[in-house]
C-alpha positions, 0 to 999 in steps of 0.5 A, a space after each residue: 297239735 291235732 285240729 280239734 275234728 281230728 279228736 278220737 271220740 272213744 264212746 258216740 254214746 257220749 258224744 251224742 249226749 254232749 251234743 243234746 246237753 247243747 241243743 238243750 241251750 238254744 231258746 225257742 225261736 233261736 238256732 245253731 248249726 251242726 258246725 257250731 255244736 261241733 266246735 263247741 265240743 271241740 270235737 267230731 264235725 257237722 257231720 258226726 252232730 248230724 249223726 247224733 241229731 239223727 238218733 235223738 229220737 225227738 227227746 230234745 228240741 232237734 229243729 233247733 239245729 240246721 245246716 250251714 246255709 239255713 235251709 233244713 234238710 229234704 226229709 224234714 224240710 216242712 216239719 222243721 219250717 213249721 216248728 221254728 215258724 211256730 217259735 217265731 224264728 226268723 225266716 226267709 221266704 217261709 223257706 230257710 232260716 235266716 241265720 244273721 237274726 237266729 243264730 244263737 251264740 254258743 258260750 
């Protein structure tokens, strides 16, 4: 049996709107990360949710969504922190997420 990152996704299209039905799950003040989604499509990996969140254009809630050590990426570091500051979602010194109280458990 193939591991589940190894799946061929015929239509990235699809894929991405699998990837945006999870975001739209996760509560204010909560998060997952692009590993999380990944595994739960059984499909693609952190990267290919990345790609996906990249292209989402605002139209779900993409600051819900940050890598596996909790601190957001560079071009969208303060505009992350401040929406999930916002949220109330727990921080760590105003400058990562802290994921043992945020993390949201996907089903």
């Amino acid at each position: 049996m193939r591991p589940p990152y190894l799946n061929p996704v015929v239509d990235f299209e699809e894929f991405a709107e699998s990837v945006y039905d999870v975001v739209d799950t996760i509560p204010a003040g909560r998060v997952v990360t692009y590993g999380d989604i990944a595994e739960h499509l059984g499909q693609g990996g952190p990267r290919r949710v990345a790609r996906a969140m990249a292209m989402c254009q605002g139209a779900v809630a993409w600051h819900r969504v940050i890598r596996s050590n909790g601190v957001p990426a560079v071009p969208v570091r303060a505009r992350q922190l401040e929406l999930l500051a916002s949220e109330g979602t727990p921080l760590v010194d105003g400058s990562r997420v802290d994921l043992g109280r945020a993390r949201w458990p996907l089903p």
